[in-house]
PyMOL CGO cylinders between C-alpha atoms (Angstrom):
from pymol import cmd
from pymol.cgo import CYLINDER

trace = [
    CYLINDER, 0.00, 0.00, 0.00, 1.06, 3.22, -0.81, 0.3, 1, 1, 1, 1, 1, 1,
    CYLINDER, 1.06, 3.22, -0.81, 0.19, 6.94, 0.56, 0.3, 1, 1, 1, 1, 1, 1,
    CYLINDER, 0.19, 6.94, 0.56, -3.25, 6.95, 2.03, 0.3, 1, 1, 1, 1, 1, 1,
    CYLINDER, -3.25, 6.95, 2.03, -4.06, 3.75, 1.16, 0.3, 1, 1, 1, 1, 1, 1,
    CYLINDER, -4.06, 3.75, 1.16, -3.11, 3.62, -2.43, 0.3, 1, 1, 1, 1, 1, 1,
    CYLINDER, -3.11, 3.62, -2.43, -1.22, 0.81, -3.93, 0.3, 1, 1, 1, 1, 1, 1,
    CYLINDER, -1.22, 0.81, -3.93, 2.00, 0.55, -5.38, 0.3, 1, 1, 1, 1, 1, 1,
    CYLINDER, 2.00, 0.55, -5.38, 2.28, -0.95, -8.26, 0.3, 1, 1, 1, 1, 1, 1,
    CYLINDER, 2.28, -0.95, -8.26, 5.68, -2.18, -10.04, 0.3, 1, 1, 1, 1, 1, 1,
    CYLINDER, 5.68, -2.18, -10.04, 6.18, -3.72, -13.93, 0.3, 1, 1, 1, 1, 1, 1,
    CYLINDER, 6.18, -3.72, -13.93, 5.54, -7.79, -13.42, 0.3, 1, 1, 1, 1, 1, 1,
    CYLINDER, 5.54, -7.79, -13.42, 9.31, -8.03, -15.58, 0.3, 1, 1, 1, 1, 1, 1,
    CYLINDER, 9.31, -8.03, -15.58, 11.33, -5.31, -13.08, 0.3, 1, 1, 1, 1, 1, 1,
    CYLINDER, 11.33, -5.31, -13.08, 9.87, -7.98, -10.21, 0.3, 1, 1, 1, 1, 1, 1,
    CYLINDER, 9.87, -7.98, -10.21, 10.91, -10.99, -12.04, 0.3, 1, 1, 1, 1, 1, 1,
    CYLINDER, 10.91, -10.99, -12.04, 14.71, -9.75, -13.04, 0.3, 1, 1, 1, 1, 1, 1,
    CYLINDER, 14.71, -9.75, -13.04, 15.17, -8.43, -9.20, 0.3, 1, 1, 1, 1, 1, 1,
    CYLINDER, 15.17, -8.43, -9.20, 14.43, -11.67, -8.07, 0.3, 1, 1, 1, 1, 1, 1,
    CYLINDER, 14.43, -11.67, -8.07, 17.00, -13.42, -10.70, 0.3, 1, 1, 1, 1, 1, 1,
    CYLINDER, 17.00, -13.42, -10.70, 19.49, -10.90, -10.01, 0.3, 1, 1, 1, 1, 1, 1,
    CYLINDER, 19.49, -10.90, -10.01, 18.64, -12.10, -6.22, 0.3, 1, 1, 1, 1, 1, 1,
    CYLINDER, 18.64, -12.10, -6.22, 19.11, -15.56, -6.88, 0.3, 1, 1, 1, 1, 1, 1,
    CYLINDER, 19.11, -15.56, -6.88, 22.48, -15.16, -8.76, 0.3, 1, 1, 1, 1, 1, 1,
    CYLINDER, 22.48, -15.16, -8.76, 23.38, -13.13, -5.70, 0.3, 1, 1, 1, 1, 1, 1,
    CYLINDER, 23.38, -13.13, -5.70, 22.62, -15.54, -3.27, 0.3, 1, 1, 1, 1, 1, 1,
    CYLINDER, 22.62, -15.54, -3.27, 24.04, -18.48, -5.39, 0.3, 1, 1, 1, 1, 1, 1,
    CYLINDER, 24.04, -18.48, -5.39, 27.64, -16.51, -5.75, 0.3, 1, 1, 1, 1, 1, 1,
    CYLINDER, 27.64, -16.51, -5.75, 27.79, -15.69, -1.68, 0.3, 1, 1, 1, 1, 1, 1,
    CYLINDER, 27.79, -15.69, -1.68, 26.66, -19.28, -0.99, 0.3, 1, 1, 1, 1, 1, 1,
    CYLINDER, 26.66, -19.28, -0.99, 29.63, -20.22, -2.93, 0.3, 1, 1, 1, 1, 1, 1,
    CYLINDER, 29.63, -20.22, -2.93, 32.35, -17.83, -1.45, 0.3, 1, 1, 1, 1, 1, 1,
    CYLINDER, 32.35, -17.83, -1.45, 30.38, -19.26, 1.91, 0.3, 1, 1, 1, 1, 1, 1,
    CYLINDER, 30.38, -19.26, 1.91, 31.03, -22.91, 1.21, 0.3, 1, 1, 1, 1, 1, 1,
    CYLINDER, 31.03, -22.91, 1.21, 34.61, -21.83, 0.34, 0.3, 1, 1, 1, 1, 1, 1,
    CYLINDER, 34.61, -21.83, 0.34, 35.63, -20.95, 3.18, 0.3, 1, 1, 1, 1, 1, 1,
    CYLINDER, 35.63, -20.95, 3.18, 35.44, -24.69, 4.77, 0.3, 1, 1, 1, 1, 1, 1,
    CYLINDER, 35.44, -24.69, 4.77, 38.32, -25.49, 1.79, 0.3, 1, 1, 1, 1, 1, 1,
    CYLINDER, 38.32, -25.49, 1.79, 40.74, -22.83, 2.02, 0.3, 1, 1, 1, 1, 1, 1,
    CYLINDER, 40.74, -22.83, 2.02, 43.13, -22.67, 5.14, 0.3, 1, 1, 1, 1, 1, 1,
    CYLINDER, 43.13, -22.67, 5.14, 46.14, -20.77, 6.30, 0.3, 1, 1, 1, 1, 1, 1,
    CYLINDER, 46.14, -20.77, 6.30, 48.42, -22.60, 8.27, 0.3, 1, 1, 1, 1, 1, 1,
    CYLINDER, 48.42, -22.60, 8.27, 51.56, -20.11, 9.99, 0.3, 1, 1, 1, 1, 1, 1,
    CYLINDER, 51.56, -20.11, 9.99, 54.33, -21.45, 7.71, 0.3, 1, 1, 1, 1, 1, 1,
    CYLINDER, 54.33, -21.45, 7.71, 51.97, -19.20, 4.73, 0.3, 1, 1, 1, 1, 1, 1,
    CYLINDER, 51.97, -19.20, 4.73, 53.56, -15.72, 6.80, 0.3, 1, 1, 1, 1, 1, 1,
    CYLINDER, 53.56, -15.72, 6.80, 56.96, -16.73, 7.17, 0.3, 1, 1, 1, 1, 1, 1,
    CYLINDER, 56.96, -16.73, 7.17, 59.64, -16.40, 10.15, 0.3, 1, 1, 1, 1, 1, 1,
    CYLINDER, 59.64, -16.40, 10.15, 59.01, -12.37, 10.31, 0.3, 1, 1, 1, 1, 1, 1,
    CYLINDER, 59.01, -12.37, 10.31, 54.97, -12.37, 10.24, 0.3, 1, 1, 1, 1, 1, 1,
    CYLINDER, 54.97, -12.37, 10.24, 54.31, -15.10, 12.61, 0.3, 1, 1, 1, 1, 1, 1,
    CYLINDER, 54.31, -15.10, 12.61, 51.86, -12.62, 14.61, 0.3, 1, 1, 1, 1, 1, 1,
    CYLINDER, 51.86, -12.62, 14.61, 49.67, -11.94, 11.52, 0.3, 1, 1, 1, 1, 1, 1,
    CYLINDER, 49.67, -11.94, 11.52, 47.38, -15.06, 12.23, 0.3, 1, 1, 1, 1, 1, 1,
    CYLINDER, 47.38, -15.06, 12.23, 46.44, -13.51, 15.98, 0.3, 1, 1, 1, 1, 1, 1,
    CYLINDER, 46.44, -13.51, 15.98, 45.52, -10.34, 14.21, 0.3, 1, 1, 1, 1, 1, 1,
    CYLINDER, 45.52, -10.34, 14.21, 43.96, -12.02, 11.23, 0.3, 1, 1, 1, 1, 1, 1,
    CYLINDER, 43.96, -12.02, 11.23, 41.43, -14.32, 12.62, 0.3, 1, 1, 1, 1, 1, 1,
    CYLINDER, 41.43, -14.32, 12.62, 39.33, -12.43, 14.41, 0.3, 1, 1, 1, 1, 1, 1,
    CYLINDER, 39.33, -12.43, 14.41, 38.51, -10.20, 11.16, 0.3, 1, 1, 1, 1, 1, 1,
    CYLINDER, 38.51, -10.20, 11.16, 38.32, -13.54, 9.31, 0.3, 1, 1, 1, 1, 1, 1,
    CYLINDER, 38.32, -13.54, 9.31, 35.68, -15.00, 11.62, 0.3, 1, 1, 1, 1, 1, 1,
    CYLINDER, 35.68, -15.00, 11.62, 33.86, -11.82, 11.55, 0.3, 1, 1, 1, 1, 1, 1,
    CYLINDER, 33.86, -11.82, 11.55, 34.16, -12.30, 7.73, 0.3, 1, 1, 1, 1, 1, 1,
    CYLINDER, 34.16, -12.30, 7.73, 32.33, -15.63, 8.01, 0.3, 1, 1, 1, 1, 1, 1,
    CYLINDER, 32.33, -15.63, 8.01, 30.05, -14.33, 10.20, 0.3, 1, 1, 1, 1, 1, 1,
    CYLINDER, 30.05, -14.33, 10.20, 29.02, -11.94, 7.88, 0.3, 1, 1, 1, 1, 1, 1,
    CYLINDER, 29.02, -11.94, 7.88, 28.51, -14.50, 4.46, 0.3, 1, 1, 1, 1, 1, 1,
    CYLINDER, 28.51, -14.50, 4.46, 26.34, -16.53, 6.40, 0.3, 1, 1, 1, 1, 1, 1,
    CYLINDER, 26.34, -16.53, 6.40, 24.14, -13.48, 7.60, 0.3, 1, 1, 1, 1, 1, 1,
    CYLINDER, 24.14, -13.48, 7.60, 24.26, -12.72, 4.48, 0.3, 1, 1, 1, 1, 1, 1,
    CYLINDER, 24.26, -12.72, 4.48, 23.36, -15.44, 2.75, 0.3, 1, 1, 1, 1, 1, 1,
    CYLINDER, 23.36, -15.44, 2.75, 20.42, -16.46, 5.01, 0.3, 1, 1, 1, 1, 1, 1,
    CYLINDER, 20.42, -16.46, 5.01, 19.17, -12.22, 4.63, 0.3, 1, 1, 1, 1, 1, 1,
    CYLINDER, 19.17, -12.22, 4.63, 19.56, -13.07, 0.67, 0.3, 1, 1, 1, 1, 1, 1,
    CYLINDER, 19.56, -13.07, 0.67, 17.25, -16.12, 0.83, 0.3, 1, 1, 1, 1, 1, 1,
    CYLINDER, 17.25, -16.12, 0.83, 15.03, -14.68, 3.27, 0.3, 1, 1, 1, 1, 1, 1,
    CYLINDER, 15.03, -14.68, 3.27, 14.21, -12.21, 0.82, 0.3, 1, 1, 1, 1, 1, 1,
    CYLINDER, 14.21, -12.21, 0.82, 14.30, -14.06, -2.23, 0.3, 1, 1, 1, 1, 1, 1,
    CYLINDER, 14.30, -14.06, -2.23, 10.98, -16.45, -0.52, 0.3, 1, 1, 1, 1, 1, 1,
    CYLINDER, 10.98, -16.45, -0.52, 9.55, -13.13, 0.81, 0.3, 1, 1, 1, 1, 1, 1,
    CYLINDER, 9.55, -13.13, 0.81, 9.34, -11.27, -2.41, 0.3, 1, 1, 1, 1, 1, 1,
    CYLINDER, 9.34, -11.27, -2.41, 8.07, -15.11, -4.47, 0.3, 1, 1, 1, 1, 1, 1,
    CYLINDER, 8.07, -15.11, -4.47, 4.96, -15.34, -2.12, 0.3, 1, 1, 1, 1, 1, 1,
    CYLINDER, 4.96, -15.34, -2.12, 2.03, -15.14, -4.50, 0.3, 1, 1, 1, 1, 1, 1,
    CYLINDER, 2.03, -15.14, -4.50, 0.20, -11.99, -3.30, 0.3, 1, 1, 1, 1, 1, 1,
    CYLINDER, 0.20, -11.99, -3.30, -3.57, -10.86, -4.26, 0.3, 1, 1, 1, 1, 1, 1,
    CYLINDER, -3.57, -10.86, -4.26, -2.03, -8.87, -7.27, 0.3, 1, 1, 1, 1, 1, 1,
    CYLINDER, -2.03, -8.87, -7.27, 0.56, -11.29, -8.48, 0.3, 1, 1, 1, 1, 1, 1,
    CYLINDER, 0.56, -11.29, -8.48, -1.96, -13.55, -10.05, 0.3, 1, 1, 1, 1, 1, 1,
    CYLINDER, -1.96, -13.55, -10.05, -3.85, -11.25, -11.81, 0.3, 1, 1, 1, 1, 1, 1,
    CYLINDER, -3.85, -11.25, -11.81, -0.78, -10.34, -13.63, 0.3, 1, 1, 1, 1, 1, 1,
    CYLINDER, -0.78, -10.34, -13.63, 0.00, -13.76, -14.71, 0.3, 1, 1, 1, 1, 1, 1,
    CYLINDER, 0.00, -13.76, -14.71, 2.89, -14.60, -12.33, 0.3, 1, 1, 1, 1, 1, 1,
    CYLINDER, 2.89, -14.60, -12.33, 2.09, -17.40, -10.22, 0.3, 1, 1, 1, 1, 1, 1,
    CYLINDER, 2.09, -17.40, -10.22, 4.33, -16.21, -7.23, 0.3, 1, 1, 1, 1, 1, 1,
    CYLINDER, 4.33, -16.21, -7.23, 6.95, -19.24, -6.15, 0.3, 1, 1, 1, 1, 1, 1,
    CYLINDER, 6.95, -19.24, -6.15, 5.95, -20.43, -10.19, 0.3, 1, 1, 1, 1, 1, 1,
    CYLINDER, 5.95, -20.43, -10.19, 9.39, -19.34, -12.19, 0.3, 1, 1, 1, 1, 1, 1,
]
cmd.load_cgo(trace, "trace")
């Protein structure tokens, strides 16, 4: 609903390519996200003189994770929120969760 009650109305095709470009999103942080299980630093990767870099590394690395996975779950969350059929989906032709 718009101002006072009027509705807000967006082209059916802007709504479908959003949620694509959504999906492709999602799909290419789920990927960095799964990534991160494979890839590992042990301390010989700094060398002799950077042998403190992992203490000051990890904590903005687990933040890092942190953040794909929030981000990832915010990404699908609104990918299923914006494919519920609504009242005015339908009458547009576009079934909702139909792609």
């Amino acid at each position: 609903m718009g101002a006072e009650g009027e509705l807000v109305q967006f082209p059916i095709a802007l709504v479908q390519q959003h949620a694509g470009t959504v999906d492709r999103v999602s799909d290419a942080v789920q990927l960095a996200r799964s990534a991160v299980h494979e890839v590992t630093m042990d301390t010989q990767a700094y060398g002799q003189l950077c042998q403190f870099l992992p203490a000051l590394l990890s904590p903005v690395f687990a933040l890092a994770v942190d953040a794909l996975y929030t981000t990832v779950d915010s990404l699908q969350s609104l990918r299923y929120q914006g494919l519920q059929p609504g009242p005015f989906f339908k009458q547009y032709g576009w079934g909702g969760n139909e792609r």
